[in-house]
N, C-alpha and C positions, 0 to 999 in steps of 0.2 A: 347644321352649320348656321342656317338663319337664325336658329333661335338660341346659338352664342351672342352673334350680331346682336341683336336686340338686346340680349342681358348685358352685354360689353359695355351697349350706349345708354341704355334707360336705367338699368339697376344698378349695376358694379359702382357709379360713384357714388349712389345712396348710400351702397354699403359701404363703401369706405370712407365715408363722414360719420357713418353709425361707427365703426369697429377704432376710431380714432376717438372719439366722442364717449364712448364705451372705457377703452382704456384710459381718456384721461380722469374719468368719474374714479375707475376703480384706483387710481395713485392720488390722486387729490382730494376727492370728496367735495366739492361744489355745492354751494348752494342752489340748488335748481329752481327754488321757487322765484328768487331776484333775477335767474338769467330769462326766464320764462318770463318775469314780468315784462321786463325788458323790452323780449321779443314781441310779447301780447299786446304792448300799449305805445312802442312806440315803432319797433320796424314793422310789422305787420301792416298798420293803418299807413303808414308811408307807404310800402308795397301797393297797397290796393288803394292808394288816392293818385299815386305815380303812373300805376296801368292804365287804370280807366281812363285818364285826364289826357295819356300819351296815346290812349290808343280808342279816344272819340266814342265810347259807350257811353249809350241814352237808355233809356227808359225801357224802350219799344224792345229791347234785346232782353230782356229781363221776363217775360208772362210767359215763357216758353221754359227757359230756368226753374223759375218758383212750379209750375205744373209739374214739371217733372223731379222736383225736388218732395210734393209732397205726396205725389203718386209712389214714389218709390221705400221712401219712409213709409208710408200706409203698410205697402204692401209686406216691408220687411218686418216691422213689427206683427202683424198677423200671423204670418209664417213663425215667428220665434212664437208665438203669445203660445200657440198650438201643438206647437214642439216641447215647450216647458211644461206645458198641463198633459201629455200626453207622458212624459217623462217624471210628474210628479213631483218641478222641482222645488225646493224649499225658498221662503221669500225674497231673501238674500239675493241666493244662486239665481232663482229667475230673473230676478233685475237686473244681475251682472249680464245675462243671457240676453236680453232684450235689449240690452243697452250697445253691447259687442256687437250684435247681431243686422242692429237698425243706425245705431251713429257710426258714423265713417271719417277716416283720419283724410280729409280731404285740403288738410292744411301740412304739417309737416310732412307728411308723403305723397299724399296726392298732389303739392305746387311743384314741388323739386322733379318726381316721373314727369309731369308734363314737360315740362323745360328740354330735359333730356331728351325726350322721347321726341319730343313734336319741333323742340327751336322754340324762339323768341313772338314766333307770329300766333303760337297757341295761347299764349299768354295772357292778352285779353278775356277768350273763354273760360279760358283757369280760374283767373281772376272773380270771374262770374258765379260760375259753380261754387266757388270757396265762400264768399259770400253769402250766398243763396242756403248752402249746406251748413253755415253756422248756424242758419237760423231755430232747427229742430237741436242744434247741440247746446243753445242758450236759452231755451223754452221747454223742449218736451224734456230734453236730460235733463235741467232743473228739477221740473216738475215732480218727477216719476223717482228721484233721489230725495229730496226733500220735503215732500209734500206742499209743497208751496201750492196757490191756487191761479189759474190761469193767469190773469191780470199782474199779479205777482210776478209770473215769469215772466211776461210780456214786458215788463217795465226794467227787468236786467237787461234786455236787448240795448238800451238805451243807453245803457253805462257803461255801455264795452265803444272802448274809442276808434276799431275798424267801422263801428256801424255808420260815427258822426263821419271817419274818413271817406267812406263811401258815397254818402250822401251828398256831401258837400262836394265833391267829384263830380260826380253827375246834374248836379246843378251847375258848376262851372261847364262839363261838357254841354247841358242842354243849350244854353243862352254863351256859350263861345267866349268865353273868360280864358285867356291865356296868360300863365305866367312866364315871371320874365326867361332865359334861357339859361340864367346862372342861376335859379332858384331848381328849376328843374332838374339841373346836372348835378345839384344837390342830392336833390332825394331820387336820381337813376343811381349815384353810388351805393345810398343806402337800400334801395331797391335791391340791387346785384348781391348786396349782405343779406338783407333778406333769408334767400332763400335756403345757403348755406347755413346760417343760424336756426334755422327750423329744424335741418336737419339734426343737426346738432345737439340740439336739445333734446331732441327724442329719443337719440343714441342716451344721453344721461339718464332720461328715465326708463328706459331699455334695461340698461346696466341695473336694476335695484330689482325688478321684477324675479318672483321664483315661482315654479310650476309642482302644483302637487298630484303625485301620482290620481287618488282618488277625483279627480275631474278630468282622468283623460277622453269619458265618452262625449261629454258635455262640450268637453274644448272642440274634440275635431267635427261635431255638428255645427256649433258655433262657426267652426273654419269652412265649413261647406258651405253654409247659408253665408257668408260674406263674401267667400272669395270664389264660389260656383254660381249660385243660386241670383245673388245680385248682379253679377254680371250678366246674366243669362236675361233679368228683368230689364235694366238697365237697357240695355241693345231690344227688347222689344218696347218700352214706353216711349223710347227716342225714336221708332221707328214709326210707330201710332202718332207721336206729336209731329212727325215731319222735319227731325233733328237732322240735318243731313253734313257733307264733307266732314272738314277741322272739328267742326263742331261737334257733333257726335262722335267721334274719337273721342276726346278732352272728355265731355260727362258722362260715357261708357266708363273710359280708361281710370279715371280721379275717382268716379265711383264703386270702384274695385279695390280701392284700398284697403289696408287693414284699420281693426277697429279701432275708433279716435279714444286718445289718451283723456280728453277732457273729463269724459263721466266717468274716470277712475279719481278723479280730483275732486270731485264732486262728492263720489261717496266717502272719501277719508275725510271729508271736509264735514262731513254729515253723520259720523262714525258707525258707517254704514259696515260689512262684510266684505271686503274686498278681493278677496285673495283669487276670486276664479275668474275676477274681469280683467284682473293685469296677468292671468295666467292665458287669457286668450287672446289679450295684445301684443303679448311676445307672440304667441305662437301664429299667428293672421301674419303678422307682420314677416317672420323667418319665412313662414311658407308662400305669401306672395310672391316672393324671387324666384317661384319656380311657377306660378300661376300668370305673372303680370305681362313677361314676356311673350308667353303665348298668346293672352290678349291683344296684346297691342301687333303684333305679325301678324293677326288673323282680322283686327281691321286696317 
């Protein structure tokens, strides 16, 4: 019965933003890459210039974030690196594998479950984590798709407009810059779209994905090591850094998501092999609804 309760509150409206989202892809046909832009360069960075600024995050909350942002990325690509070479898989397929396996959808699905899950006062942390977890999704996913070289990837961080949002956030938080209360009621409106639109967008690239028999052993390892395996780490690195309350829910719980859509964009972008990375983000994603609830009931 409780872990209706939890699926009622934290998943059922994800999923029906996804199954609305979905159907309206399949009667319309959308361009997703302009409603994506959209969402990526201009409600997103409002999102996370509107949290931080309303809700007084500095500096000093952030070295606890990044540690365990790159502790957990480490450890999840190791785990896959050793999965795929034990499995022999081919170059493609293991990149799709390490990419599912180690980058995490901590922005379409992981802001909207916190919301649900935790209310409005989780939100700051959310905000944190999402952040913090772009960062290996706009360096190391580059990377490891395109062969780019370090410095290279370092320098996309720069061109992505959540990053300037952020920044300039937190420097207004540090030194107490307040804006006026009608600029702000501004971007809480578009804040509150936000999160909805994230959704949303995911449902569209949901809808386009297709799953081939021949990678079914590959997918539900992939689905183990995201949505068991990460959890499982998650809850002990926050527990070694001394992550405690809201807080540790939020980067346990965000960090349980299924695997982020970006490195599937990445590699069509790079005319990479795709087919078995969008076949494990559908499938992370369907199967969470039955993994995320019992997470979040059991912290």
């Amino acid at each position: 019965m409780e872990y209706l309760i939890v699926f009622n509150r934290s998943i059922l409206p994800i999923i029906t933003i996804l199954l609305i989202a979905f159907i309206y892809n399949k009667l319309y046909r959308p361009n997703i890459k302009e409603i994506s832009s959209v969402a990526l360069n201009v409600f997103a960075p409002v999102m996370v210039f509107y949290s931080v600024l309303n809700n007084n995050i500095t500096t000093s909350q952030l070295i606890k974030p990044f540690v365990f942002m790159l502790s957990l990325t480490l450890f999840l690509l190791i785990i896959a690196f050793v999965a795929s070479f034990m499995l022999k898989m081919k170059n493609d397929d293991r990149l799709s594998f390490l990419l599912s396996a180690s980058m995490i959808n901590v922005g379409n699905f992981g802001l909207p479950l916190i919301y649900f899950a935790y209310g409005q006062k989780a939100i700051p942390y959310s905000m944190i984590y999402f952040v913090i977890f772009n960062i290996p999704l706009i360096t190391i996913a580059i990377y490891m798709t395109s062969k780019k070289n370090i410095m290279e990837s370092f320098t996309d961080i720069f061109k992505m407009p959540i990053f300037h949002a952020f920044i300039v956030a937190i420097v207004f938080s540090e030194i107490g810059i307040h804006l006026p209360e009608s600029i702000m009621k501004g971007f809480e409106l578009m804040n509150s779209g936000a999160i909805a639109l994230l959704v949303f967008i995911l449902g569209l690239q949901l809808a386009n994905i297709k799953i081939k028999v021949k990678f079914i052993q590959i997918i539900f390892l992939a689905v183990f090591i995201r949505l068991i395996i990460s959890p499982m780490l998650s809850y002990g690195i926050s527990t070694i850094l001394h992550i405690e309350a809201l807080e540790r829910a939020v980067c346990v719980v965000q960090t349980s998501t299924p695997s982020a859509l970006l490195p599937l964009m990445y590699m069509i972008k790079f005319n990479r092999k795709s087919d078995l990375l969008a076949a494990i983000i559908f499938t992370t994603t369907i199967i969470s609804g039955l993994t995320l609830p019992v997470l979040i009931k059991f912290l």
